[in-house]
mmCIF file of the N, C-alpha and C atoms, coordinates in Angstrom:
data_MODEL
# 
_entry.id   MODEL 
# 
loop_
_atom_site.group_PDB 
_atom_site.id 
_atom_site.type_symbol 
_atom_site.label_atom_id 
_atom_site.label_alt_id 
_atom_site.label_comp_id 
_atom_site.label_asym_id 
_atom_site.label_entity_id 
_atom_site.label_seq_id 
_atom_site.pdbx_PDB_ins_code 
_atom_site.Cartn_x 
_atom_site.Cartn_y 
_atom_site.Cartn_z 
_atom_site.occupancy 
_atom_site.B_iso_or_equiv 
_atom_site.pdbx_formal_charge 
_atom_site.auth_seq_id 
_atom_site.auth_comp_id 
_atom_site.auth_asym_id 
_atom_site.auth_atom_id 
_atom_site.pdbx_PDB_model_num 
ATOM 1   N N  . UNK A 1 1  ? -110.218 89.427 43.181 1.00 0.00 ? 1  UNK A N  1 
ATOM 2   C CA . UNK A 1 1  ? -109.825 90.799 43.042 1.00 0.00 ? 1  UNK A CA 1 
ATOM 3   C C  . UNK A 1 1  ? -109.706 91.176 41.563 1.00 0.00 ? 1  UNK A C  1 
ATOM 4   N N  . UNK A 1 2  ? -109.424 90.798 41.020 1.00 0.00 ? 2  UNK A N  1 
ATOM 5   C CA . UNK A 1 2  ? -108.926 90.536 39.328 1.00 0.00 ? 2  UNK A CA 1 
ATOM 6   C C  . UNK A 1 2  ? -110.224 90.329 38.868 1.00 0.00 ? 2  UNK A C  1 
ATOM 7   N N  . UNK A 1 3  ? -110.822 89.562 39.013 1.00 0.00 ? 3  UNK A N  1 
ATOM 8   C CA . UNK A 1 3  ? -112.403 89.717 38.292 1.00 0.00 ? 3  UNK A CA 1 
ATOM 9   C C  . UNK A 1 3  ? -113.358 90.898 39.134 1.00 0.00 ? 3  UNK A C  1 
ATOM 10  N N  . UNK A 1 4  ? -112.872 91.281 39.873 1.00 0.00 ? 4  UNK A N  1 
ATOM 11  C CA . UNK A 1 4  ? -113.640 93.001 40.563 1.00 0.00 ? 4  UNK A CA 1 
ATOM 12  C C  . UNK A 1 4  ? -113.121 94.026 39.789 1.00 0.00 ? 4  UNK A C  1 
ATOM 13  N N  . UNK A 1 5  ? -112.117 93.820 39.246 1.00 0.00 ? 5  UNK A N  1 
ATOM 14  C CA . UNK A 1 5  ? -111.046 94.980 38.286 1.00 0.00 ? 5  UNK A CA 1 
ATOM 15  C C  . UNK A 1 5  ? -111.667 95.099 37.040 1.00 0.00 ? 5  UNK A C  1 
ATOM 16  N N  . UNK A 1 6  ? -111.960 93.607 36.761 1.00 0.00 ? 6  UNK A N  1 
ATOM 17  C CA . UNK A 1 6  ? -112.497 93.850 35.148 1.00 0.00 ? 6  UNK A CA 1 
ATOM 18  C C  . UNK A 1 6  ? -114.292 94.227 34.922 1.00 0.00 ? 6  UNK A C  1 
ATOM 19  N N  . UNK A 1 7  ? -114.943 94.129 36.293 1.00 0.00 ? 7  UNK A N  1 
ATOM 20  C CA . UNK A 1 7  ? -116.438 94.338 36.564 1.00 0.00 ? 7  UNK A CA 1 
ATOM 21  C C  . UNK A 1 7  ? -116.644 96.153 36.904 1.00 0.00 ? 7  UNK A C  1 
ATOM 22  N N  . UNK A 1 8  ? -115.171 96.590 37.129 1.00 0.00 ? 8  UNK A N  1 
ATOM 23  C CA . UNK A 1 8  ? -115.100 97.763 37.586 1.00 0.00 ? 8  UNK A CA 1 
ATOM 24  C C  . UNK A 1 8  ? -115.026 98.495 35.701 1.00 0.00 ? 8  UNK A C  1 
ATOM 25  N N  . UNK A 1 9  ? -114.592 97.206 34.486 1.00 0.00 ? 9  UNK A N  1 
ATOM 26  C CA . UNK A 1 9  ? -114.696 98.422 33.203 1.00 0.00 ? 9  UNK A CA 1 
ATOM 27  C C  . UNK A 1 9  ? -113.184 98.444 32.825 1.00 0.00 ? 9  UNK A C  1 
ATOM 28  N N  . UNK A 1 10 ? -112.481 97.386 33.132 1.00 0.00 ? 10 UNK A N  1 
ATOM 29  C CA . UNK A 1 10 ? -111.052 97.007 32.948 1.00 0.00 ? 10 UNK A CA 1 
ATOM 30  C C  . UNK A 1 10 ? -111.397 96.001 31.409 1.00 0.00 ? 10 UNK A C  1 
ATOM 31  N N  . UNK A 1 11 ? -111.206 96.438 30.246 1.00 0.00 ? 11 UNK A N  1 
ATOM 32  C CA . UNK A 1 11 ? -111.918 95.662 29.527 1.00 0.00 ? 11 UNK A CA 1 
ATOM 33  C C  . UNK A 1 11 ? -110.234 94.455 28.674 1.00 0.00 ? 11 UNK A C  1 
ATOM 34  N N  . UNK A 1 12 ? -109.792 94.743 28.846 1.00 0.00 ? 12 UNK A N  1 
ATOM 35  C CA . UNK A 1 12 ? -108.290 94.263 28.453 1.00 0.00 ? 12 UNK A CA 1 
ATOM 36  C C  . UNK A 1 12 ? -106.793 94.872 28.806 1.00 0.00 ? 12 UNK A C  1 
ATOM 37  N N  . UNK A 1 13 ? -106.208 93.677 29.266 1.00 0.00 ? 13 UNK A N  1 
ATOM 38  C CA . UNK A 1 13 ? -104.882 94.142 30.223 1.00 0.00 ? 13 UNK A CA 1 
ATOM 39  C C  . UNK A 1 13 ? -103.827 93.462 28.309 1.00 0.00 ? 13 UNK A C  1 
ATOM 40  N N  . UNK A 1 14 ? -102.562 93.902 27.938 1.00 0.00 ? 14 UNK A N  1 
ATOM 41  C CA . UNK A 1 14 ? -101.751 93.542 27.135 1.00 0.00 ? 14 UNK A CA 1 
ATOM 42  C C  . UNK A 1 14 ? -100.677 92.671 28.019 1.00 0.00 ? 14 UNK A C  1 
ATOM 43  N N  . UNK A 1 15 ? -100.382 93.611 29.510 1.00 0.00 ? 15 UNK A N  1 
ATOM 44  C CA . UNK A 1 15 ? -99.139  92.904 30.159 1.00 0.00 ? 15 UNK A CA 1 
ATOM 45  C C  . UNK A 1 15 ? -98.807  93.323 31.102 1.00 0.00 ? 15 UNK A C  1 
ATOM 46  N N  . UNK A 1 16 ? -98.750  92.136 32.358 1.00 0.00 ? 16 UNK A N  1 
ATOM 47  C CA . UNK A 1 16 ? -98.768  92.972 33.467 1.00 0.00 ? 16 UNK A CA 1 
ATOM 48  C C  . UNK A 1 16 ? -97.494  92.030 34.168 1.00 0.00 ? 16 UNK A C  1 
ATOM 49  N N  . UNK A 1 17 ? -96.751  92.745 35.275 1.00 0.00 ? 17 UNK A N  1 
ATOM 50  C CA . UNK A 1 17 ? -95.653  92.280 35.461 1.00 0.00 ? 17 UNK A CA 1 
ATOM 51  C C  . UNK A 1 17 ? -95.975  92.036 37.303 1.00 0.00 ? 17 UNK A C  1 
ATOM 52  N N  . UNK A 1 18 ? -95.304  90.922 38.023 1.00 0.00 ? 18 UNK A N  1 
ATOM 53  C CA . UNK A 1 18 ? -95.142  90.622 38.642 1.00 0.00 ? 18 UNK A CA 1 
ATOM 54  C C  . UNK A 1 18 ? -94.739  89.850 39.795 1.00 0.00 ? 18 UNK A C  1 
ATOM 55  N N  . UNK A 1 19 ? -94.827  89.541 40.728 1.00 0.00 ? 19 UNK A N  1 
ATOM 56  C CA . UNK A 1 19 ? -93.268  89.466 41.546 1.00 0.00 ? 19 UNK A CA 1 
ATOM 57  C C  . UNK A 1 19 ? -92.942  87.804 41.375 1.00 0.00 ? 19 UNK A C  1 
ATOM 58  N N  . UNK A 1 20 ? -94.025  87.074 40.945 1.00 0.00 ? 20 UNK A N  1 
ATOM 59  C CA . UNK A 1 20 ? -93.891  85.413 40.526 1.00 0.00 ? 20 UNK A CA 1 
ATOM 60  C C  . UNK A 1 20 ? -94.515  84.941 41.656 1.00 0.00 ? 20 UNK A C  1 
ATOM 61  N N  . UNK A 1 21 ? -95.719  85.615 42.404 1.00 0.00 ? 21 UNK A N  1 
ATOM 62  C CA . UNK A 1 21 ? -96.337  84.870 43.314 1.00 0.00 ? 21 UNK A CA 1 
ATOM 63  C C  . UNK A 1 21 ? -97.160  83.670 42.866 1.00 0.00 ? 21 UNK A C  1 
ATOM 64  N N  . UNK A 1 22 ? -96.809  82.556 43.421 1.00 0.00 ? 22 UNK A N  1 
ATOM 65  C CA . UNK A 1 22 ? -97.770  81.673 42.826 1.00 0.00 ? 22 UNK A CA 1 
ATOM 66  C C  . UNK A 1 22 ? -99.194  81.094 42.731 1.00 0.00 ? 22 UNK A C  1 
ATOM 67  N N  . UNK A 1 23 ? -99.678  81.099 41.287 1.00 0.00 ? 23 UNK A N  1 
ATOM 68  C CA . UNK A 1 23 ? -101.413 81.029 41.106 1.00 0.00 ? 23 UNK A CA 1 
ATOM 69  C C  . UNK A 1 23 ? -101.467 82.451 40.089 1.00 0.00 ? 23 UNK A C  1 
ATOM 70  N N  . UNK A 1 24 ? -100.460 83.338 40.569 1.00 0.00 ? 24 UNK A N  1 
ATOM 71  C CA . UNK A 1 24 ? -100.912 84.599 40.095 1.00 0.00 ? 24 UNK A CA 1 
ATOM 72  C C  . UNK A 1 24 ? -101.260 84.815 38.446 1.00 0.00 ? 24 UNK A C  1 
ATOM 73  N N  . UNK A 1 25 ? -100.187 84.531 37.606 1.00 0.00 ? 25 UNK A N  1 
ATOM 74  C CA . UNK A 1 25 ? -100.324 84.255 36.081 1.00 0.00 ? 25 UNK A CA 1 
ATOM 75  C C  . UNK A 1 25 ? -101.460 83.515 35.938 1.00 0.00 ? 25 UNK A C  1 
ATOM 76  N N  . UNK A 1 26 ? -101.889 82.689 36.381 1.00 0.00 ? 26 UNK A N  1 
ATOM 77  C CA . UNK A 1 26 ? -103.223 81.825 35.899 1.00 0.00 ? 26 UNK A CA 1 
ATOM 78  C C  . UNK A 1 26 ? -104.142 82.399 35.947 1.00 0.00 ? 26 UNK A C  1 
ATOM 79  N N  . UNK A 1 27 ? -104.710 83.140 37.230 1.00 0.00 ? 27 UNK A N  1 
ATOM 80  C CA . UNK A 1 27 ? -105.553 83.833 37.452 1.00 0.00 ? 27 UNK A CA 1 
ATOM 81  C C  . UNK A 1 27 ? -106.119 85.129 36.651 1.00 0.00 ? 27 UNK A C  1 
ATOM 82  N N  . UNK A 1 28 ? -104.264 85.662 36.684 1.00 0.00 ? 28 UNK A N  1 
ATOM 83  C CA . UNK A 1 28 ? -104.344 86.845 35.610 1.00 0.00 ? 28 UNK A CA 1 
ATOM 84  C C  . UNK A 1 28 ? -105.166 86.756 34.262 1.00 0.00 ? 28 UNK A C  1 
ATOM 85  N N  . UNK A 1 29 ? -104.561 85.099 33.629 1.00 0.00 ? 29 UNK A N  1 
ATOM 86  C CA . UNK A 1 29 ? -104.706 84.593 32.402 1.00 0.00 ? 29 UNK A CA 1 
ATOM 87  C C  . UNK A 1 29 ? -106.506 84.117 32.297 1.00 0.00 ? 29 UNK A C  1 
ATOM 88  N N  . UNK A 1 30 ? -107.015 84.390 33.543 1.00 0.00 ? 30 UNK A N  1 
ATOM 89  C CA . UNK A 1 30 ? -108.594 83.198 33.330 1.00 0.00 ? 30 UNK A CA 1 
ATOM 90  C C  . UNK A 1 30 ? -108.893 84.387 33.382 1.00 0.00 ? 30 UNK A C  1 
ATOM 91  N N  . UNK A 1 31 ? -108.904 85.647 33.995 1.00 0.00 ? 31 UNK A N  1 
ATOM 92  C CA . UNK A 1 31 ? -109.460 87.007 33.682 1.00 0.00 ? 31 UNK A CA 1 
ATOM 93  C C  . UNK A 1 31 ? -109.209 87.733 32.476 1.00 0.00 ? 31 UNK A C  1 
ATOM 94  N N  . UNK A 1 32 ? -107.977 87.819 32.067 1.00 0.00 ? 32 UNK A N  1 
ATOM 95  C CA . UNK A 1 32 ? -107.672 88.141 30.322 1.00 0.00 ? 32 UNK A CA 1 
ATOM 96  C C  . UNK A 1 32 ? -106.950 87.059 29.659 1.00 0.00 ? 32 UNK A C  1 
ATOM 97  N N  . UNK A 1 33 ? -107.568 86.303 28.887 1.00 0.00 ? 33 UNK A N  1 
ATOM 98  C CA . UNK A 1 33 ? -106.958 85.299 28.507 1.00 0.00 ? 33 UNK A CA 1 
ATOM 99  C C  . UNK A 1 33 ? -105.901 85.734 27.738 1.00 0.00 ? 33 UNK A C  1 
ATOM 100 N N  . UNK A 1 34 ? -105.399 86.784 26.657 1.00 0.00 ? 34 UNK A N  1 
ATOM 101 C CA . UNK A 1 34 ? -104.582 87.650 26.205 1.00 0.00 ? 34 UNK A CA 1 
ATOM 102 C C  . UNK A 1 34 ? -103.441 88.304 26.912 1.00 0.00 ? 34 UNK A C  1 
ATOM 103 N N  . UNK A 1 35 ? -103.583 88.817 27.980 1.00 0.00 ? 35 UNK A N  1 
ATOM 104 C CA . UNK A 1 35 ? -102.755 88.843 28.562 1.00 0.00 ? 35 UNK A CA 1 
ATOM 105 C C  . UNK A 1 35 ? -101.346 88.566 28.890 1.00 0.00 ? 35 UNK A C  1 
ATOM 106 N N  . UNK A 1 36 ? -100.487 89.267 28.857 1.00 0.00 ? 36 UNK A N  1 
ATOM 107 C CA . UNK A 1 36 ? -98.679  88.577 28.486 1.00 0.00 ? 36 UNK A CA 1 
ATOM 108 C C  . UNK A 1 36 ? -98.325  88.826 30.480 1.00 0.00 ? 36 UNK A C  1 
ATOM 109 N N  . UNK A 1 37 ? -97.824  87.528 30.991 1.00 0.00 ? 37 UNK A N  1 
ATOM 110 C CA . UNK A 1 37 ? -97.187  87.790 32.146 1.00 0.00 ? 37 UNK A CA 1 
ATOM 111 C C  . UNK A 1 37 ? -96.311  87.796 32.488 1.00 0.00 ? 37 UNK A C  1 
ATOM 112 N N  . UNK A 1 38 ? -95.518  88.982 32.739 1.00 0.00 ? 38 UNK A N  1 
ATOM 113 C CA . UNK A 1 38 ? -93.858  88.640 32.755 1.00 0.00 ? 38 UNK A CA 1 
ATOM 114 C C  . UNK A 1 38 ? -93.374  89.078 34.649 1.00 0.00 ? 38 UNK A C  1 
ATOM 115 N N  . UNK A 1 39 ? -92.129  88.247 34.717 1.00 0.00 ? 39 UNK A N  1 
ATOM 116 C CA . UNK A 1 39 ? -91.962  88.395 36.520 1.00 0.00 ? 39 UNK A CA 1 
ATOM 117 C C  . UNK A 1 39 ? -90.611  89.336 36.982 1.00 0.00 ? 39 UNK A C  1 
ATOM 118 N N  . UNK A 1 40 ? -91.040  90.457 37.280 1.00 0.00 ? 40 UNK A N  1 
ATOM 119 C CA . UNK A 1 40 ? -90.303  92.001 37.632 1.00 0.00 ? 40 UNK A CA 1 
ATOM 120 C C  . UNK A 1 40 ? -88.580  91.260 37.102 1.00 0.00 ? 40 UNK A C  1 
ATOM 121 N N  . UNK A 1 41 ? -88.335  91.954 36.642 1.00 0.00 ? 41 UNK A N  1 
ATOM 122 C CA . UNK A 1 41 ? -86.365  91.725 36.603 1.00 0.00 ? 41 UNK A CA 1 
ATOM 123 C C  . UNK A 1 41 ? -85.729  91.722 38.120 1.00 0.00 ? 41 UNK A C  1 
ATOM 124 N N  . UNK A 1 42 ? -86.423  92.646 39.161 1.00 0.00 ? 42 UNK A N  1 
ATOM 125 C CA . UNK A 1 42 ? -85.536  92.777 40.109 1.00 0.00 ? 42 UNK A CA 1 
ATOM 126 C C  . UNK A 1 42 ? -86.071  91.397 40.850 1.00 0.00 ? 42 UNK A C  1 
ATOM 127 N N  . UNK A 1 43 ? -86.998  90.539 41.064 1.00 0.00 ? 43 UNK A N  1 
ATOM 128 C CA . UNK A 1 43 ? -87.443  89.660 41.378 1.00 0.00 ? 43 UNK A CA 1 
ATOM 129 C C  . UNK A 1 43 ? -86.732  88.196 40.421 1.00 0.00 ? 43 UNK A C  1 
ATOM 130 N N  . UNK A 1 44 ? -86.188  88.631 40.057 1.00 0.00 ? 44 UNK A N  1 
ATOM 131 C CA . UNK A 1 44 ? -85.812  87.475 38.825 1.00 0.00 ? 44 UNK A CA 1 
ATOM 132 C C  . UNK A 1 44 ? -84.370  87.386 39.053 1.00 0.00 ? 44 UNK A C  1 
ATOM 133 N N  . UNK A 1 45 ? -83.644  88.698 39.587 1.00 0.00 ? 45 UNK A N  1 
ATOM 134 C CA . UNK A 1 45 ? -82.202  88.493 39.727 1.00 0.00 ? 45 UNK A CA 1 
ATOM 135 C C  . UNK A 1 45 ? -82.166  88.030 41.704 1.00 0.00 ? 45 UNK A C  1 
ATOM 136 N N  . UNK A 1 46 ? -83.360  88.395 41.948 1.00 0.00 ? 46 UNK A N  1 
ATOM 137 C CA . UNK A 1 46 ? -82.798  88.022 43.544 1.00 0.00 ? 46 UNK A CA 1 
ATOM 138 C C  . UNK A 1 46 ? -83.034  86.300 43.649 1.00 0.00 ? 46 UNK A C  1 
ATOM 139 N N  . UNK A 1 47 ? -83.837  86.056 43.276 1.00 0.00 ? 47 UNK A N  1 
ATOM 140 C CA . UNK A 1 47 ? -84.404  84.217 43.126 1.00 0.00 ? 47 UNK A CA 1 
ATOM 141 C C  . UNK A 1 47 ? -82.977  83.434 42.445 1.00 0.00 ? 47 UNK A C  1 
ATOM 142 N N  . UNK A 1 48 ? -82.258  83.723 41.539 1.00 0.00 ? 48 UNK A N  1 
ATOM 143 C CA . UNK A 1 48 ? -81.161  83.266 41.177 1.00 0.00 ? 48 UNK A CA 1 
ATOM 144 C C  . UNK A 1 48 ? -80.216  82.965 41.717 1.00 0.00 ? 48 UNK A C  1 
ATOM 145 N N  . UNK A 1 49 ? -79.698  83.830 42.989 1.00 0.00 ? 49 UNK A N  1 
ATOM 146 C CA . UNK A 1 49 ? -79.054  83.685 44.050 1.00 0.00 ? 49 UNK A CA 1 
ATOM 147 C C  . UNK A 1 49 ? -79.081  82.939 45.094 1.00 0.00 ? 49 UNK A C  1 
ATOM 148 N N  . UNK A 1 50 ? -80.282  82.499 44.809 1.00 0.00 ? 50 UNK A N  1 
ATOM 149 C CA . UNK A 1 50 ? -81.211  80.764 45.784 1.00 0.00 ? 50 UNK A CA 1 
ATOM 150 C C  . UNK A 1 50 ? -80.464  79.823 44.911 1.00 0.00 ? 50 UNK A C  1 
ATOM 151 N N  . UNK A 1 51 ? -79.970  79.782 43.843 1.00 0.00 ? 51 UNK A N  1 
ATOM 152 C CA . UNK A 1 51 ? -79.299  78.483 43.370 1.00 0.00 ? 51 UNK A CA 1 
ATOM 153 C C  . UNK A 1 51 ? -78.188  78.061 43.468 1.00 0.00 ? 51 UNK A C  1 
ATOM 154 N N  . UNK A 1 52 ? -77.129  79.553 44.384 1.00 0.00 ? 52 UNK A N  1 
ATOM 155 C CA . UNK A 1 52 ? -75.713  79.363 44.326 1.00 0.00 ? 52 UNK A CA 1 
ATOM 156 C C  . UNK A 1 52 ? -75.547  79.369 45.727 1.00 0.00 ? 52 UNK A C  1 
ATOM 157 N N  . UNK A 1 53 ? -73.979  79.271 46.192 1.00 0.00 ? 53 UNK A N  1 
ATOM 158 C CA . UNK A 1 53 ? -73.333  79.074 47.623 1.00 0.00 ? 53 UNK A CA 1 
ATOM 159 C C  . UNK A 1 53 ? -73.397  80.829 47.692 1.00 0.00 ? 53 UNK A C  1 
ATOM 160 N N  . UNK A 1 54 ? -73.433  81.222 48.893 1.00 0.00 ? 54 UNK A N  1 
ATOM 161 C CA . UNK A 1 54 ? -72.768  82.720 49.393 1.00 0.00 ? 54 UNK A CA 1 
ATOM 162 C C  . UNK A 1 54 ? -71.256  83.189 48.195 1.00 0.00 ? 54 UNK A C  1 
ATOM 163 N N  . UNK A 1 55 ? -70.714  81.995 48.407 1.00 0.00 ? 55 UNK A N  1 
ATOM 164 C CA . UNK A 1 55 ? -69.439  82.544 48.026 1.00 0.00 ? 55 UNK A CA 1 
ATOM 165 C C  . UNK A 1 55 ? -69.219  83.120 46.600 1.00 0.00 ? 55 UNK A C  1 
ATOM 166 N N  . UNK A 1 56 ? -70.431  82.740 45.779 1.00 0.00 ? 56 UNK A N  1 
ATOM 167 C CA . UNK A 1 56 ? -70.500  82.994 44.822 1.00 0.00 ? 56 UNK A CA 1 
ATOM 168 C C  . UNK A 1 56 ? -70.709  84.187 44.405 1.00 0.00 ? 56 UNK A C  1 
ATOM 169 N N  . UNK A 1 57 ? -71.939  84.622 44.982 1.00 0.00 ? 57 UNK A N  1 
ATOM 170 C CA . UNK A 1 57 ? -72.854  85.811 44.872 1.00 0.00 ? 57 UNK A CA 1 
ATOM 171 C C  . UNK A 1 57 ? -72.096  87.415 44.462 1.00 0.00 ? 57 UNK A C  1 
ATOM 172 N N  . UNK A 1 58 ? -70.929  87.534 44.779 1.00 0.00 ? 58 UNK A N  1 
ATOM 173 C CA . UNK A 1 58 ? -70.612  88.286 44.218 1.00 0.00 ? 58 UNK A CA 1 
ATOM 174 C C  . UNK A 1 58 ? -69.855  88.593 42.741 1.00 0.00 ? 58 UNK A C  1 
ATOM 175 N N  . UNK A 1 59 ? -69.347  87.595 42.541 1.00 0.00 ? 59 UNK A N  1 
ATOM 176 C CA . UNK A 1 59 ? -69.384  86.948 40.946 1.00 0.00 ? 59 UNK A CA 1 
ATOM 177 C C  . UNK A 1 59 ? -70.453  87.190 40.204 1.00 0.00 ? 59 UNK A C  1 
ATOM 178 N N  . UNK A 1 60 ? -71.343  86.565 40.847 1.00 0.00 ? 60 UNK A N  1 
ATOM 179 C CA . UNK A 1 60 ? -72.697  86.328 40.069 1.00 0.00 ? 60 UNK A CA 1 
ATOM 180 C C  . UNK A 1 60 ? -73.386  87.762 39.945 1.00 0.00 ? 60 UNK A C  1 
ATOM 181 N N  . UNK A 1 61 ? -73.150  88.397 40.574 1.00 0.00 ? 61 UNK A N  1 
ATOM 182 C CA . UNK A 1 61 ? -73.828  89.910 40.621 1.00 0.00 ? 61 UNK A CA 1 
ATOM 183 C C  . UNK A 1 61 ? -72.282  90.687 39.412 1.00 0.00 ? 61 UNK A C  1 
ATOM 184 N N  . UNK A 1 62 ? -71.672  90.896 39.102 1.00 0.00 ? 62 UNK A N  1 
ATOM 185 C CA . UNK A 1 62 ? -71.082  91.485 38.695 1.00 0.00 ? 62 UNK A CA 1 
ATOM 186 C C  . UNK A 1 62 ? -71.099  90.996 37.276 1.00 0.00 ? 62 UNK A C  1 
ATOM 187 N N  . UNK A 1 63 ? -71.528  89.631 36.674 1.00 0.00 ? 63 UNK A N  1 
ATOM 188 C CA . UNK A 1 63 ? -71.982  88.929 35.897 1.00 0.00 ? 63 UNK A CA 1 
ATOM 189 C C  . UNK A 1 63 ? -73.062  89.361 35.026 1.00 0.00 ? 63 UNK A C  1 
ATOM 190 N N  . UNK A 1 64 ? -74.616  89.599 36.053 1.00 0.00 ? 64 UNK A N  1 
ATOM 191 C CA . UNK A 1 64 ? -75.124  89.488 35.753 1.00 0.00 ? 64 UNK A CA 1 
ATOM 192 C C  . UNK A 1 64 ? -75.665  90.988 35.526 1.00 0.00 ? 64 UNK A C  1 
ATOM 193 N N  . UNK A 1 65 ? -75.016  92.317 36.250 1.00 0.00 ? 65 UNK A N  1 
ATOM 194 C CA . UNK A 1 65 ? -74.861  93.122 35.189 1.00 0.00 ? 65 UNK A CA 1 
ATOM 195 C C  . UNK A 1 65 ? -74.761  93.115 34.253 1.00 0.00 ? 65 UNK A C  1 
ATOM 196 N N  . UNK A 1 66 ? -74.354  92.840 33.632 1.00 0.00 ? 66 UNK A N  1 
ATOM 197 C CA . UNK A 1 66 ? -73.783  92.579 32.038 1.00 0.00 ? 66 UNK A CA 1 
ATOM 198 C C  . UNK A 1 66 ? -74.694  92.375 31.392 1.00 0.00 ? 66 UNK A C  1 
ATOM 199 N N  . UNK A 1 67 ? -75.705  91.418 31.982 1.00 0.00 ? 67 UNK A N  1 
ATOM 200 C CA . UNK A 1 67 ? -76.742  91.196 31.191 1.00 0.00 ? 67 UNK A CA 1 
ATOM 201 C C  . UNK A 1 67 ? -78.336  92.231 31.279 1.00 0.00 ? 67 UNK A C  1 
ATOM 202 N N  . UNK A 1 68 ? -78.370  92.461 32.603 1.00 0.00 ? 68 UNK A N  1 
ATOM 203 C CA . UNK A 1 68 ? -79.629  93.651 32.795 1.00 0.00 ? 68 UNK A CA 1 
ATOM 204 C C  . UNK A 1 68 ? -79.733  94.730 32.662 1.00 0.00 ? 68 UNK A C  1 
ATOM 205 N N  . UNK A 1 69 ? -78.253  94.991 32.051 1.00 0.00 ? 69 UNK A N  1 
ATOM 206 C CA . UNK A 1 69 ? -78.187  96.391 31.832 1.00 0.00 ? 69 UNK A CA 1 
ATOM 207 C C  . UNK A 1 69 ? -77.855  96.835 30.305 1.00 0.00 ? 69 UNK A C  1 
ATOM 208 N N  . UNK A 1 70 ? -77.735  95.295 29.498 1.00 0.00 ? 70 UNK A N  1 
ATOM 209 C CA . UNK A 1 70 ? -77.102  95.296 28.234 1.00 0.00 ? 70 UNK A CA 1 
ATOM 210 C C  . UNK A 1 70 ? -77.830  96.290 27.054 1.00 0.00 ? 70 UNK A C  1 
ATOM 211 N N  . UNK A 1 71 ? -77.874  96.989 26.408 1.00 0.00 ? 71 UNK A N  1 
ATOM 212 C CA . UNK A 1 71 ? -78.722  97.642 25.606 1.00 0.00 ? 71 UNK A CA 1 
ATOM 213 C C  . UNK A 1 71 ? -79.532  96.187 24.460 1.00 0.00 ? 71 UNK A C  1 
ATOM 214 N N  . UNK A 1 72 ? -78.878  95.557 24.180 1.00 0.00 ? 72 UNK A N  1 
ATOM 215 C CA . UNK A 1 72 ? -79.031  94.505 23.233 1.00 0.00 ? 72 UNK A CA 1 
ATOM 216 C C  . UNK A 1 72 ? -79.001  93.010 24.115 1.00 0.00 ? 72 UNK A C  1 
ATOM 217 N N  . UNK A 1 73 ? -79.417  92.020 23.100 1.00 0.00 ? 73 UNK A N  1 
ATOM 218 C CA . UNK A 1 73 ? -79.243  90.744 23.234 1.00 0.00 ? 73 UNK A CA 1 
ATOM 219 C C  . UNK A 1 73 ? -77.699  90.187 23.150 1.00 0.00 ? 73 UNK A C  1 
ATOM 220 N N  . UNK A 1 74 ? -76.847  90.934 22.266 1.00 0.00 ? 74 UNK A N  1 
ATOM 221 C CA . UNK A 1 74 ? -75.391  91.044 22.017 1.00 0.00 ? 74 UNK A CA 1 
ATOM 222 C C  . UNK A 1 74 ? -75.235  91.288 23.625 1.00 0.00 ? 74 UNK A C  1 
ATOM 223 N N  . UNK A 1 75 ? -74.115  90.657 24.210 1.00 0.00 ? 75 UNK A N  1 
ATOM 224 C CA . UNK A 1 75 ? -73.515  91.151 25.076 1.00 0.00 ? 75 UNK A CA 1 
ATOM 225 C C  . UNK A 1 75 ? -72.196  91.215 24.910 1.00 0.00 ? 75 UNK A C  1 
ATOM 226 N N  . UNK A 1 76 ? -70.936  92.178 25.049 1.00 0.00 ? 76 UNK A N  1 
ATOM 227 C CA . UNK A 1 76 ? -69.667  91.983 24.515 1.00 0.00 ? 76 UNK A CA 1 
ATOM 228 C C  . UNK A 1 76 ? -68.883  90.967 25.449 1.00 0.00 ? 76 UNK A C  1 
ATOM 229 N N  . UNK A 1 77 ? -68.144  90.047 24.947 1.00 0.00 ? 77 UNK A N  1 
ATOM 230 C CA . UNK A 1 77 ? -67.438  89.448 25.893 1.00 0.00 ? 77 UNK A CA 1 
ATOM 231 C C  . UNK A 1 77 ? -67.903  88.087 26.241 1.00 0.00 ? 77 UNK A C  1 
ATOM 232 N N  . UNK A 1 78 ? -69.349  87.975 25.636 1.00 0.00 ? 78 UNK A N  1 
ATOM 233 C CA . UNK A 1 78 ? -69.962  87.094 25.814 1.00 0.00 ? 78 UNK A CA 1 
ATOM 234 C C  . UNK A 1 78 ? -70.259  85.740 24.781 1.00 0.00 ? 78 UNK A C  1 
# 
């Protein structure tokens, strides 16, 4: 599909974002080798929650506001 995109006159992608299916970045990368691949934020905070107990999760969400919403790398408090 990705090499039909670039035959269609897609001549360079800078950065394309997505959900972390796997194979996908490689593929992306053998079609634009340039290419920057980064994996959605909202996909990135739900996968995190695979590493903790239930009981946690709401901690961890009130947490991790802090960080996705931070204007800066500074976070206060942190």
């Amino acid at each position: 599909m990705l090499t039909e995109i670039k035959n269609r006159g897609v001549e360079g992608v800078c950065i394309t974002v997505c959900d972390g299916l796997k194979g996908l970045p490689e593929a992306i990368n053998t079609v634009w080798a340039l290419a920057v691949v980064q994996t959605c934020i909202v996909h990135l905070i739900r996968n995190t929650f695979r590493y903790a107990a239930r009981q946690y999760w709401d901690e961890m969400s009130r947490d991790l506001r802090l960080v996705y919403t931070a204007p800066s790398e500074q976070i206060k408090g942190c």
